[in-house]
MINU-727540 format. One record per residue (C-alpha): residue in three letters; x, y, z negated. Coordinates in pm, whole numbers, padded with zeros to 5 digits, always signed. Layout:
<atoms>
alaXYZ/...
</atoms>
This chain:
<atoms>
unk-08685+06643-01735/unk-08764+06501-02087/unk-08526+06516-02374/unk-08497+06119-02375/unk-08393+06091-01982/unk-08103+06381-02048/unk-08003+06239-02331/unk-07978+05850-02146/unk-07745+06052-01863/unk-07572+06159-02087/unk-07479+05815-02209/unk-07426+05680-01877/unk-07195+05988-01803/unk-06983+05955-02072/unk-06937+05545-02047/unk-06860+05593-01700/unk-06601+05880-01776/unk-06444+05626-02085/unk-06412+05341-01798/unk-06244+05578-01543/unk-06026+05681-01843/unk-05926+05308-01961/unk-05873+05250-01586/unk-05629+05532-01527/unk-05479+05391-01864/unk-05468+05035-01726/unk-05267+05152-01409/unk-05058+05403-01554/unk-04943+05117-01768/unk-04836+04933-01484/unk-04699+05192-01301/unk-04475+05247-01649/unk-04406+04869-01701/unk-04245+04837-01299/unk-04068+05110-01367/unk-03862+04984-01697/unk-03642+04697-01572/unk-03669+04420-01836/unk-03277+04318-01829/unk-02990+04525-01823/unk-02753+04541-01563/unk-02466+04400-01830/unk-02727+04110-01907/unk-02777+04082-01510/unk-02377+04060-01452/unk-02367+03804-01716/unk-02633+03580-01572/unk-02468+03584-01257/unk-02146+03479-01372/unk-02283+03213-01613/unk-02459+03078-01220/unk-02054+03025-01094/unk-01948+02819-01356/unk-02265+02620-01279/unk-02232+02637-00936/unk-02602+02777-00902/unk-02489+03000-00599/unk-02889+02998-00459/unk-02950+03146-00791/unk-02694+03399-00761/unk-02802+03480-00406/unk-03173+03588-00556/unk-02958+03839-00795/unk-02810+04028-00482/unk-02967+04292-00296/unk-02923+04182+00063/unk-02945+04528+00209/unk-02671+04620+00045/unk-02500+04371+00031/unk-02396+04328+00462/unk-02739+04160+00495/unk-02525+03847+00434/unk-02755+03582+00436/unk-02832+03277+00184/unk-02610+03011+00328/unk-02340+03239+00413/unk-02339+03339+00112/unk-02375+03019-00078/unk-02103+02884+00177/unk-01876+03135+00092/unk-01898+03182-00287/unk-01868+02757-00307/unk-01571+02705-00117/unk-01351+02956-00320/unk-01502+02904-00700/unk-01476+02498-00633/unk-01170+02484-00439/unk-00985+02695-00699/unk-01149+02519-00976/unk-01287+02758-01153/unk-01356+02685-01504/unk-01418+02841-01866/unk-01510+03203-01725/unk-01530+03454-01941/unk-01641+03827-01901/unk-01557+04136-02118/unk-01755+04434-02030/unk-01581+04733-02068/unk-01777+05043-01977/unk-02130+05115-01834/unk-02183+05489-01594/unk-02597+05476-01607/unk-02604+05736-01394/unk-02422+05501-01083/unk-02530+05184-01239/unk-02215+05088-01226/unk-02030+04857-01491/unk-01629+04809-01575/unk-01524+04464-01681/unk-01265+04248-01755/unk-01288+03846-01609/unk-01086+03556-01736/unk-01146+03207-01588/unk-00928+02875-01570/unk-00816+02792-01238/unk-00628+02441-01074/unk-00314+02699-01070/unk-00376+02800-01420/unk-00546+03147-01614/unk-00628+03424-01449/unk-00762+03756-01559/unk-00818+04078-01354/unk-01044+04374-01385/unk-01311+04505-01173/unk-01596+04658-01103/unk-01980+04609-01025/unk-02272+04821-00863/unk-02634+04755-00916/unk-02990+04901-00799/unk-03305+04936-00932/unk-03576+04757-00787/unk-03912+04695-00883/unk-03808+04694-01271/unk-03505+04439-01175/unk-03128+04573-01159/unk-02981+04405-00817/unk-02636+04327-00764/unk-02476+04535-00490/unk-02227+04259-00370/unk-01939+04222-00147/unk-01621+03971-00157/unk-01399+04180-00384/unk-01657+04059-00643/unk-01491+03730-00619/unk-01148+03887-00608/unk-01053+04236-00595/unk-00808+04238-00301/unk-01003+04004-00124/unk-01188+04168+00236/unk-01455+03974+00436/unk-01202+03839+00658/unk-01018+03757+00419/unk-00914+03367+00270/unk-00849+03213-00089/unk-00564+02954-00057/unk-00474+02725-00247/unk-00138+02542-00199/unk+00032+02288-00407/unk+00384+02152-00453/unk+00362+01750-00589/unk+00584+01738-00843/unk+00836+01433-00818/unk+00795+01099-00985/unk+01097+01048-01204/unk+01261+00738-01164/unk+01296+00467-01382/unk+01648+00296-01422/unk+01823+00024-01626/unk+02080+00064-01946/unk+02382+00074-01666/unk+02160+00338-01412/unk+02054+00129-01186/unk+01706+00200-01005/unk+01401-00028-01120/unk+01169+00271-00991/unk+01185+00557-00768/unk+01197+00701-00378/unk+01245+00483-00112/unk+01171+00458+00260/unk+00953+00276+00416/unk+00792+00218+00775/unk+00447+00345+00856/unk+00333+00178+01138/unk+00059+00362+01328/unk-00097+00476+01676/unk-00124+00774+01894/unk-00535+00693+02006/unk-00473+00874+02341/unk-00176+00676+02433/unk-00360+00333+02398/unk-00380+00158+02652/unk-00656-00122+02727/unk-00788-00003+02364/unk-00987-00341+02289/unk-00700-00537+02378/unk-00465-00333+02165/unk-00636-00290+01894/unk-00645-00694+01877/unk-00308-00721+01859/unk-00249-00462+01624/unk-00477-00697+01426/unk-00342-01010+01457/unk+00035-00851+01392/unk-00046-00653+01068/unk-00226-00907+00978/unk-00525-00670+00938/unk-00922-00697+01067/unk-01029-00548+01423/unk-01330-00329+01232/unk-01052-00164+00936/unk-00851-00088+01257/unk-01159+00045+01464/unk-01266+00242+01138/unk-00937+00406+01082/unk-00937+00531+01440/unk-01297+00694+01440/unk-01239+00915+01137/unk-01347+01232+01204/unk-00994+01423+01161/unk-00865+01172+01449/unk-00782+01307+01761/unk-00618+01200+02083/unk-00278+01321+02020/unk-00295+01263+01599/unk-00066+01002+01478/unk-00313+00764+01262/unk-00089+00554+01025/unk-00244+00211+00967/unk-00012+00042+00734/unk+00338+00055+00545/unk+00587-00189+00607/unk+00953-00261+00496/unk+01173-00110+00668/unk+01442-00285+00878/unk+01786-00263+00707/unk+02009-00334+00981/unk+02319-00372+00715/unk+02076-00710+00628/unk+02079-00820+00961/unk+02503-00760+01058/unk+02529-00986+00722/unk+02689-01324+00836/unk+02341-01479+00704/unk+02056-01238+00741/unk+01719-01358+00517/unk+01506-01488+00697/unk+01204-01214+00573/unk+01456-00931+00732/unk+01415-01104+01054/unk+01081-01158+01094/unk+01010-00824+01020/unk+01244-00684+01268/unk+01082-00928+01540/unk+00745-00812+01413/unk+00827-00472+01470/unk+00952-00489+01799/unk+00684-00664+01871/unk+00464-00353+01820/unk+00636-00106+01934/unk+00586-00293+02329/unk+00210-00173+02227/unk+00191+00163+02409/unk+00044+00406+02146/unk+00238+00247+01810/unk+00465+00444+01669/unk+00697+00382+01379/unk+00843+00619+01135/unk+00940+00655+00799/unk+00816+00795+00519/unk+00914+00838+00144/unk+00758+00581-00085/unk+00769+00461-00492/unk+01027+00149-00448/unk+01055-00106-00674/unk+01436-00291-00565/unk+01409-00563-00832/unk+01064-00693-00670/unk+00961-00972-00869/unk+01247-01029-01059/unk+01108-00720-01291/unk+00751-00659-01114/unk+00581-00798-01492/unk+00792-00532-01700/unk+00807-00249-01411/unk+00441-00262-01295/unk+00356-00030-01026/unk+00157+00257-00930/unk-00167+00334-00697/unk-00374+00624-00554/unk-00586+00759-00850/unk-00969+00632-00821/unk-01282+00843-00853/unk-01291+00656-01261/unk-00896+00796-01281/unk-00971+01136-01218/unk-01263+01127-01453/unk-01087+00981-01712/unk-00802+01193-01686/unk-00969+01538-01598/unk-00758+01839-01654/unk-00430+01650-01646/unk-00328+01791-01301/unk-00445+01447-01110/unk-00583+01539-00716/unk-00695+01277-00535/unk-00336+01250-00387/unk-00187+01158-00680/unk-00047+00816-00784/unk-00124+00672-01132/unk+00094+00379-01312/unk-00152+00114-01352/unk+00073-00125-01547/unk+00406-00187-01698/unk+00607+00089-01793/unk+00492+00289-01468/unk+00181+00294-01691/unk+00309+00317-02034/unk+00511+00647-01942/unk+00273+00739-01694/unk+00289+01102-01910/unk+00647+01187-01885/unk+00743+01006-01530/unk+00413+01218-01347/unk+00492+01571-01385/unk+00324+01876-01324/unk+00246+02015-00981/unk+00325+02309-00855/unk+00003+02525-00778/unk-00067+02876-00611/unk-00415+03074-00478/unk-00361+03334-00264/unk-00500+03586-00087/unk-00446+03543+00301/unk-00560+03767+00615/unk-00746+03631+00900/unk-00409+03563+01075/unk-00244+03344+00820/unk-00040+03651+00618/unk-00015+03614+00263/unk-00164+03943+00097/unk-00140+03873-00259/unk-00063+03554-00498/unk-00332+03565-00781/unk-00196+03297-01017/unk+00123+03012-00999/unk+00228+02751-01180/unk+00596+02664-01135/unk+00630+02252-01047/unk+00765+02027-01359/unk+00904+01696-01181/unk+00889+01411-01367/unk+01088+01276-01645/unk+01385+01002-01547/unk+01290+00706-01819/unk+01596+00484-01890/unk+01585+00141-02016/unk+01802-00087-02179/unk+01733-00348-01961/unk+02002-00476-01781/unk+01935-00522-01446/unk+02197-00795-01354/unk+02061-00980-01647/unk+01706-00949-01564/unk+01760-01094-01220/unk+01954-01389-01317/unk+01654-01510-01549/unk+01415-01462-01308/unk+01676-01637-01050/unk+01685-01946-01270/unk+01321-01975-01346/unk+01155-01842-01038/unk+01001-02178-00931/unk+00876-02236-01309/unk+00585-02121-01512/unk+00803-01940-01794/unk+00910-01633-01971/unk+01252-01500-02144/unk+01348-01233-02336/unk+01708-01123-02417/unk+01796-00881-02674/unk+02111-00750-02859/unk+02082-00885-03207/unk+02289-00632-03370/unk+02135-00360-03258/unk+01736-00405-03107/unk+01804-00325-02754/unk+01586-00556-02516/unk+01783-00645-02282/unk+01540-00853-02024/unk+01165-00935-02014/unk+01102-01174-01755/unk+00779-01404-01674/unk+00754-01608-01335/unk+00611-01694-01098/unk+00563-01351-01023/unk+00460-01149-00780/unk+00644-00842-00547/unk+00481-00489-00697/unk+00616-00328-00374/unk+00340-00505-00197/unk+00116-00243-00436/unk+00269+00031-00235/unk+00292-00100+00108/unk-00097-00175+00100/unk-00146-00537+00013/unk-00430-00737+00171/unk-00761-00850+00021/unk-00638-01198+00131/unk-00320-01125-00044/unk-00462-01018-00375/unk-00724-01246-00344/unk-00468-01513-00336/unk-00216-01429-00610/unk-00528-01439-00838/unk-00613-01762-00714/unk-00322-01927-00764/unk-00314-02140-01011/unk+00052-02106-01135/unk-00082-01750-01245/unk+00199-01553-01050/unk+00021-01200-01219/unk+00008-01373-01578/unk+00250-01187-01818/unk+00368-01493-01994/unk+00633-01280-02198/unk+00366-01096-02380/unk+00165-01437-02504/unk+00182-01651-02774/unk+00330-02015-02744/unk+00379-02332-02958/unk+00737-02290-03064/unk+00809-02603-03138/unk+01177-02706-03288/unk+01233-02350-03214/unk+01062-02321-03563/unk+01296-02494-03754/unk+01587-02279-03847/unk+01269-02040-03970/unk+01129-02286-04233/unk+01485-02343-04338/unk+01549-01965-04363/unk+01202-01965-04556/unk+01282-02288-04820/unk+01595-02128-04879/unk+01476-01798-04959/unk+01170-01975-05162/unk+01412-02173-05333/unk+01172-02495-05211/unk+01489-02642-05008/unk+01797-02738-05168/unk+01987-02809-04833/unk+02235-03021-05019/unk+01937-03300-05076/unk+01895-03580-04928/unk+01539-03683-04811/unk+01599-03995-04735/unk+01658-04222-04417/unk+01254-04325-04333/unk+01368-04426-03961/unk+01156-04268-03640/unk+00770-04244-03820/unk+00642-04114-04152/unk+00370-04046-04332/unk+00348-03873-04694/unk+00073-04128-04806/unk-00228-04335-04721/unk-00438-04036-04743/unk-00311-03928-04389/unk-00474-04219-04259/unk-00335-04328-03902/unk-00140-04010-03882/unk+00249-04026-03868/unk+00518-03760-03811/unk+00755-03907-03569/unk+01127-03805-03477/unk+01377-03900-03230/unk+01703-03980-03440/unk+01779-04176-03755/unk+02092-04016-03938/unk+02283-03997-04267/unk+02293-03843-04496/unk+01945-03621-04436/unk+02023-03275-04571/unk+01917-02933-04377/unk+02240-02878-04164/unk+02189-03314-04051/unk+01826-03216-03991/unk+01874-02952-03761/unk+02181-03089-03521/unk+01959-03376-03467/unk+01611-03170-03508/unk+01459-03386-03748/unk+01072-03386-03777/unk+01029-03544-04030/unk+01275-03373-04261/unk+01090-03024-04181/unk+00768-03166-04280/unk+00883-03241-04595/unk+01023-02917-04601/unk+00720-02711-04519/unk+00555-02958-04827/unk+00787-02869-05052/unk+00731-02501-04987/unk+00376-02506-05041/unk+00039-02398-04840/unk+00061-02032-05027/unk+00440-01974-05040/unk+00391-02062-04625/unk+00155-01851-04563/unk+00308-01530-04727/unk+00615-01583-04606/unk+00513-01579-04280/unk+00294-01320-04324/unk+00641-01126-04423/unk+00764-01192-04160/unk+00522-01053-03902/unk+00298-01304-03824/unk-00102-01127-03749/unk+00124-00822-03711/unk+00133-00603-03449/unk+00483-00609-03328/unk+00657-00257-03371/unk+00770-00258-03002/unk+00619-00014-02680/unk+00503-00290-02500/unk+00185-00494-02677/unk+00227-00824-02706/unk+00002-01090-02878/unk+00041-01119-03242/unk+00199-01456-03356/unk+00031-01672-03629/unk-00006-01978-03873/unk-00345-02078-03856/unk-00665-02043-03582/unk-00875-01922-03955/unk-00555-01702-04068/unk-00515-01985-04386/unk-00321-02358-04340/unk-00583-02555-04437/unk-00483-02909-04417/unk-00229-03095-04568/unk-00161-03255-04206/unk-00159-02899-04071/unk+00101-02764-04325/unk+00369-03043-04256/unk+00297-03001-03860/unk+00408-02670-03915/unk+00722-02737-04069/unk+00845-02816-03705/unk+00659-02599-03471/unk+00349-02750-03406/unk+00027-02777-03542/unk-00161-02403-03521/unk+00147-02235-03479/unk+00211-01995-03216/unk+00492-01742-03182/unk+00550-01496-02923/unk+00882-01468-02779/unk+01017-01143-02891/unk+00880-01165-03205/unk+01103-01508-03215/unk+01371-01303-03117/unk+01330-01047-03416/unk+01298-01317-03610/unk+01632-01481-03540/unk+01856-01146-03556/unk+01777-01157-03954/unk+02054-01430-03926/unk+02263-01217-03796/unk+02208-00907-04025/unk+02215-01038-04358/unk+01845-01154-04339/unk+01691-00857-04199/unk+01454-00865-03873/unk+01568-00635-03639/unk+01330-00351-03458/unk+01330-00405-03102/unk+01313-00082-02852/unk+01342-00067-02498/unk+01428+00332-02463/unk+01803+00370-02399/unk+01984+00532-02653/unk+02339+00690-02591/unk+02436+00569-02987/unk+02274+00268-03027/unk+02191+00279-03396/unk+01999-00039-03528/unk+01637+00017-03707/unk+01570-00297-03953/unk+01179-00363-03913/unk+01143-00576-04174/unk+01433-00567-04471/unk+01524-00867-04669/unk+01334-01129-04437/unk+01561-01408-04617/unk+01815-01364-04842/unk+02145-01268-04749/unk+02282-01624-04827/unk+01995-01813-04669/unk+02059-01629-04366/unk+02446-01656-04397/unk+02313-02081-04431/unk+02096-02099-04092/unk+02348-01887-03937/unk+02636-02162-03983/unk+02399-02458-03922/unk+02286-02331-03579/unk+02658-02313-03480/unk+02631-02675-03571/unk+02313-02727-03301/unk+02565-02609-03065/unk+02865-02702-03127/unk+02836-03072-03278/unk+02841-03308-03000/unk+02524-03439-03141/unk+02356-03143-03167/unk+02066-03096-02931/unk+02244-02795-02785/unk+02580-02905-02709/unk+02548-02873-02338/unk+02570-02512-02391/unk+02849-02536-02610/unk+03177-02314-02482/unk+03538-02296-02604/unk+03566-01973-02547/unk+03373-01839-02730/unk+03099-01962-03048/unk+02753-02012-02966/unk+02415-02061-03227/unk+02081-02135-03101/unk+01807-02374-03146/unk+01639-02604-02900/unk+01251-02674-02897/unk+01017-02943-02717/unk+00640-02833-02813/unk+00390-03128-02740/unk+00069-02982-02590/unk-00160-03257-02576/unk-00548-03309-02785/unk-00388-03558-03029/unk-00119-03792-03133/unk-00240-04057-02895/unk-00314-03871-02644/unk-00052-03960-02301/unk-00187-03699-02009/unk-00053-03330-02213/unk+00200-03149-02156/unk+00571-03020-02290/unk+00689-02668-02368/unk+01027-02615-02298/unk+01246-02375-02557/unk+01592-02250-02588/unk+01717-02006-02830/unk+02062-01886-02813/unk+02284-01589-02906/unk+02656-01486-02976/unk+02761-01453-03303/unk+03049-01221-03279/unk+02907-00872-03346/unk+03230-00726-03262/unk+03237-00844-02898/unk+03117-00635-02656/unk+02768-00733-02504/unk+02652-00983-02780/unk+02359-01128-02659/unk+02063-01368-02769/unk+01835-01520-02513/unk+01517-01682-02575/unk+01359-01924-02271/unk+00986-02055-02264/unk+00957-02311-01956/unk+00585-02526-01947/unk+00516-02818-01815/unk+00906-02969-01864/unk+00755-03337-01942/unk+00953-03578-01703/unk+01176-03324-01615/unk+01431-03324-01940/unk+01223-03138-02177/unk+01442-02857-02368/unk+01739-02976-02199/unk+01585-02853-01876/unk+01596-02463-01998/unk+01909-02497-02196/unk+02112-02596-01840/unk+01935-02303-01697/unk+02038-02059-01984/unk+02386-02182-01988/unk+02435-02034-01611/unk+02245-01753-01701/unk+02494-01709-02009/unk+02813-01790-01800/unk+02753-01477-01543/unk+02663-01292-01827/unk+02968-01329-01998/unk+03208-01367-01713/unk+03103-01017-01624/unk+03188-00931-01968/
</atoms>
């Protein structure tokens, strides 16, 4: 063999021995690289909790080592680690690791999570295995819970806390428990089902297919008692009364009716009862199951989907303190029912009672007087702030909320058009005359109206100049001499549009601007702000002197009217109206120095004068026993001067003005549409009676 072939062997020999080399290399490599796990088993344990809070419980099934684990399989697994971690709520989990033995792969820690029932934090451990480079979790059920066995349940029970009531100045209910008839069947005691279920239609006034529906949920079965709806129930002390209502009767005949229906069954249950109805339904409101958007909106505020929410009224405006706080528990429970340990509790917080200073008496009487009218009232104490009434009708019965109304029901109440579910206490209205004493409380204080001048006899029609063109201010009575305390006993037009000239486009605007007008009014309920002008400036001659007497862009709401007035009553300053009883009734001014003390002290007396003269426009409510001031109002709502076809706003405002006396009192009535039927003099007969209990009870 040459030396050329050797030494080419040689090369082949040793390229071949450098391959088998890197080759060896390559898989020794590999062999090194599946045996180093590339996360550690405190990384894995982390990973698989961060998987519960994201309910990823596939993903935390490929993290367990079957074998090990019972050979429990993927939706066992996933079945089982869902229904505890989401039916306890888990949230915010947090683990602390606390020691690692390499040696058994096993790792102390420390868990904290947030749970329906509140925190909970326990320690425990966790095994792992090695393999194929990845540390697998060795798992069982105590990982969930310590205590907890195979066989083993998490339960989780909860006490519903107790709405708190809400009840008038004198403790009377206006919210709370009452009883009530659910009306339901037993489906295995139905006889001739078709038949029945017809009936049941046609006397709960329900459809065949929301019956039908009802009956095939999935919980039903033969012997289950499936309620259907919630009636009144029968008080039989209303039907020994010498005249039973008539609504008490047909129920009762209704009910007997169904019960000759074999299957229906009638029982009673505990329900949110509103005993003023719809006397108070507009200040009350009512509540309802919490939607799908509720518990969204109001996640982690202790809402299930068995709670109630106030959706209006002041169920809704102290929805916080009238709810409560359930009661909650998990526990660990064997596989017959015995409670082995409690892991967290949370003690139940009922509800808050909320009392009011409505008057409950009071309340009803308005609404008695104007229930077939489209109006509102308010009644305060003057001296003090206290509302004593809020009252718009028509209105509607907010028990029907609670009983289940019908889609015909609600469909009709919003169809009606007398509004019966428009809050009419919370608008703004043209105040009309109502206005008056205001602008004279304003000159006054300006120093615009000397109320000792007179203005001059210029009969029923007026005009400043030619510039007004065709337009005329027109009043009802001619009178002498025309000075302020003349001009509002006979509530003269024309007089208060001289007035409101006098004082001046600016001086108007600022003054009412001081007194609250495109304000928010300081009070819990929000009501519509008042104002002077659509464009927030009087920008017409025409529209200035319309002013002076209630009309042209003025608009007041009610209450604010009311705050308004009691500065005549407190030395010129506007009172702050509340509506949370206080034991000491200690008055807050909102606004100080409204008017002056003597302008006030001026209206004050003049106002007695409305009443009291027998030519004032408020004598019919004039009383010997005791003195009266108030204002009447007739608001024309109509698209101009010449225009016949609009309509008439009815006002009264009237209060006591003894502060010493025991329930003073002012009362403020909106009626519409009172053209034809006696304009002001329509509400002021209706607040006299309402003003005669009131003080007879006195």
């Amino acid at each position: 063999m040459t030396k050329k072939r050797k030494k080419k062997k040689s090369r082949i020999y040793i390229i071949w021995l450098m391959n088998l080399c890197l080759t060896i290399a390559v898989i020794a490599f590999f062999v090194w690289h599946e045996s180093v796990p590339d996360v550690s088993p405190e990384n894995a344990l982390k990973t698989y909790m961060a998987h519960i809070l994201n309910r990823e419980y596939e993903q935390m099934y490929e993290m367990i080592d079957a074998g090990t684990s019972g050979n429990i399989s993927k939706e066992d697994f996933v079945k089982r680690n869902s229904a505890i971690y989401e039916g306890i709520g888990v949230d915010n989990m947090k683990v602390h690791i606390t020691s690692y033995d390499k040696e058994q792969k096993e790792i102390c820690y420390e868990t904290s999570m947030d749970t329906v029932a509140g925190n909970v934090t326990f320690e425990n451990k966790a095994s792992f295995i090695l393999e194929k480079g990845k540390y697998k979790l060795i798992w069982n059920d105590s990982l969930i819970f310590p205590e907890l066995d195979s066989t083993d349940k998490v339960k989780v029970s909860t006490t519903s806390a107790k709405r708190g009531q809400i009840i008038d100045r004198n403790g009377h209910m206006l919210a709370g428990e009452g009883v009530a008839s659910s009306i339901g069947v037993v489906p295995g005691k139905l006889e001739n089902k078709n038949d029945a279920i017809s009936q049941l239609a046609e006397l709960l006034e329900m459809k065949t297919e929301d019956i039908e529906k009802k009956l095939a949920a999935k919980w039903v079965k033969d012997d289950s008692f499936v309620p259907l709806k919630t009636a009144p129930k029968v008080n039989e002390l209303k039907l020994m009364s010498i005249e039973p209502d008539q609504e008490t009767l047909a129920e009762k005949d209704r009910q007997e009716k169904l019960l000759e229906i074999p299957g229906v069954k009638i029982s009673d249950i505990t329900v949110r009862e509103y005993p003023l109805g719809e006397a108070a339904a507009h200040l009350v409101g009512y509540v309802q199951n919490v939607t799908a958007e509720d518990l969204e909106e109001h996640a982690g505020e202790g809402y299930t989907s068995n709670s109630v929410i106030g959706k209006s009224g002041m169920e809704g405006l102290f929805e916080k303190e009238l709810k409560g706080q359930n009661g909650c528990a998990i526990s660990i429970v064997d596989s017959n029912g015995n409670k082995k340990k409690i892991i967290v509790s949370t003690i139940v917080e009922n509800g808050k009672d909320i009392k009011l200073t409505i008057d409950s008496n009071l309340q009803k009487e308005l609404y008695e007087q104007f229930k077939d009218d489209k109006s509102c009232s308010v009644a305060i104490n003057q001296y003090t702030g206290e509302v004593l009434a809020l009252v718009s009708t028509p209105s509607y019965d907010n028990n029907d909320f609670i009983r289940g109304m019908s889609s015909e029901k609600w469909n009709a109440l919003n169809e009606d058009e007398n509004k019966p579910m428009y809050n009419r206490f919370r608008q703004v209205w043209c105040p009309g005359s109502t206005f008056k004493p205001i602008i004279a409380a304003i000159g006054l204080t300006t120093g615009a109206i000397d109320p000792n001048e007179d203005y001059g006899n210029e009969g029923l029609s007026w005009q400043k100049d030619s510039s007004w063109g065709s337009y005329h201010v027109t009043t009802l009575h001619a009178y002498e001499p025309v000075i302020l305390k003349n001009a509002l006993i006979y509530s003269d037009n024309i007089y208060f549009a001289k007035a409101a000239l006098k004082i001046g486009e600016r001086d108007m605007e600022s003054s009412l601007t001081k007194l609250g007008f495109n304000e928010e009014l300081p009070f819990d309920i929000k009501v519509a702000k008042s104002q002077f002008s659509n464009t927030d400036k009087i920008e017409k001659e025409i529209q200035l002197a319309d002013s002076g007497y209630g009309q042209g862009q003025i608009l007041v709401n009610p209450l604010h009217m009311a705050c308004i007035y009691s500065a005549f009553c407190n030395e010129g300053n506007m009172i702050k109206p509340y509506l949370t009883y206080k034991e000491d009734a200690i008055p807050n001014v909102w606004i100080t120095a409204a008017f002056t003390k003597d302008a006030a002290q001026m209206v004050l007396e003049d106002t007695k004068e409305v009443i009291n003269n027998p030519h004032g426009t408020g004598y019919a409510a004039c009383r010997t026993d005791i003195t009266l001031a108030g204002k009447t109002g007739t608001a024309e709502i109509k698209a101009s001067k010449e225009d016949t076809t609009g309509t008439e706003l009815g006002w009264f405002s009237v209060f006591t003005t003894d502060e010493n006396m025991d329930r003073p009192i002012m009362i403020i009535s909106m009626v519409e549409d009172v053209k034809g039927r006696g304009g002001s003099g329509y509400v002021v007969k209706k607040d006299s009676q309402v003003l005669e209990k009131w003080l007879s009870d006195n």
